[in-house]
N, C-alpha and C positions, 0 to 999 in steps of 0.2 A: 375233897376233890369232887365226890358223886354231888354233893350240898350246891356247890359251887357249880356248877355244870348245869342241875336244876335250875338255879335262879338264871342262868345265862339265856336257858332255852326261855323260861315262862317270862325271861322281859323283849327276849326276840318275837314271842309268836304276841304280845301283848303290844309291841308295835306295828306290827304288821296288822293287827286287827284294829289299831284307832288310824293309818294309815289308811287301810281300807274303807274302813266308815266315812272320813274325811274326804276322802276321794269321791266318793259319793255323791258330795255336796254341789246343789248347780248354785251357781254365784247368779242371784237377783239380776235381771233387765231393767234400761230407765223407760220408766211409761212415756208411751207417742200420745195415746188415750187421753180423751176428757173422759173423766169416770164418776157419776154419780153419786152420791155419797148418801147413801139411803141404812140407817140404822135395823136391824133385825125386826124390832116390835112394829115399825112403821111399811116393812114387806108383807105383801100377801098378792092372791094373783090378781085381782083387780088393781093393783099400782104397776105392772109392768105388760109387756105390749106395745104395739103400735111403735116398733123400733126401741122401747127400753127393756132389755133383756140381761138376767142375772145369769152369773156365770160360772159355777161354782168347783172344787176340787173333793171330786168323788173317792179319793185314794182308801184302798181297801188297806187293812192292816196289818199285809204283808210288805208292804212298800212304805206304808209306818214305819216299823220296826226297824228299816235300816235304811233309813233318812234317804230314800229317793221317788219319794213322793213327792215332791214340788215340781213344779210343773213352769216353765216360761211361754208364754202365748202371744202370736201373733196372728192379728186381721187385717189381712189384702197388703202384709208385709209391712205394716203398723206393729212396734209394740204394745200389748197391752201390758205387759209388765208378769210378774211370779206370783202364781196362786199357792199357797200352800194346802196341805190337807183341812178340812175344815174349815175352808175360807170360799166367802164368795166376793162377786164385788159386780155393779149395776153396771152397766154400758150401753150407751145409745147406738145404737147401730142403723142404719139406711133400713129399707127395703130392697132385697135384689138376692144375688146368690152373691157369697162371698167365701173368700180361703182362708181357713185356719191352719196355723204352722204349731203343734206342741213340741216341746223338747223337754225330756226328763232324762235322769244319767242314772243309769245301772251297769254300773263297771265299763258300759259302752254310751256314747249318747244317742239317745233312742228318739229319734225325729220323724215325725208324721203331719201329711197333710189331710188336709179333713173339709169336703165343699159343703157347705150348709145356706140354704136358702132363706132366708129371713124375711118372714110377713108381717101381719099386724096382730097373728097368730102366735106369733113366735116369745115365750115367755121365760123360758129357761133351759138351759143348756149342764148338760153335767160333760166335766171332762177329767177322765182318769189315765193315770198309767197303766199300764199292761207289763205283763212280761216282759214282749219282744216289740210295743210299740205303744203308742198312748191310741185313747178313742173317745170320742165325741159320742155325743146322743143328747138331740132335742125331746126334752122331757116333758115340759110343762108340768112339773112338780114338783114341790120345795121338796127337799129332803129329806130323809124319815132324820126327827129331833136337831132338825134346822135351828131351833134355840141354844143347841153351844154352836152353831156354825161363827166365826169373827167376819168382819168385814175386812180385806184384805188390803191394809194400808198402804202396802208399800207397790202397789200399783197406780197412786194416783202422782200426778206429779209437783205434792207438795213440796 
């Protein structure tokens, strides 16, 4: 009976924890975006600028760990489509000030707007989750080991 009891609990609290994980999951955006399709080895900072700006998902490896590090992104209420961790992806973007919308899900969905100015200056963008909200930061700087970064495919609209 105690035998039985054990397996009841350890496959009750065993659902509730891929439940939970699951839940976690933000279901992929369809891209509005034309997205450039620029391979890693052929990125560096002289190929972006002047309106072509990389976009990448800075997610720390706490939001790894339990799959709410993906991120969905919108410009001026355009899709751009789902950045995952370790992914970037090229975008042409205007000159001007423009609005970015993140959305990433930690047991709540955690939605923020972000205004960013974009010049001829403007080269790279890192955007992560947070805790209690996502954040922006124009970087101008690849990555530290931007060589496993992938290109984020399922933002373009093939």
């Amino acid at each position: 009976m105690n035998r039985r009891f054990t397996e009841i609990t350890r496959l009750i609290l065993t659902s509730f924890f891929l439940l939970f994980i699951v839940s976690c999951a933000l279901r992929s955006i369809t891209a509005e975006y034309n997205v450039t399709k620029l391979e890693k080895d052929n990125i560096g900072l002289q190929e972006l600028g002047n309106g072509k700006v990389l976009i990448y998902n800075g997610a720390d490896i706490l939001h790894k760990l339990d799959n709410t590090a993906r991120l969905n992104i919108w410009i001026d209420n355009k899709a751009l489509g789902q950045i995952r961790p370790k992914e970037y992806v090229v975008v042409d973007i205007s000159n001007g000030n423009h609005e970015f919308k993140l959305l990433h899900i930690d047991i709540f969905k955690m939605r923020s707007k972000h205004n960013a100015k974009i010049d001829e200056r403007t080269k790279i963008i890192r955007v992560e989750p947070t805790l209690t909200s996502n954040k922006l930061t124009i970087t101008n700087v690849l990555p530290r080991n931007f060589e496993k970064f992938k290109y984020a495919k399922h933002t373009s609209k093939e």
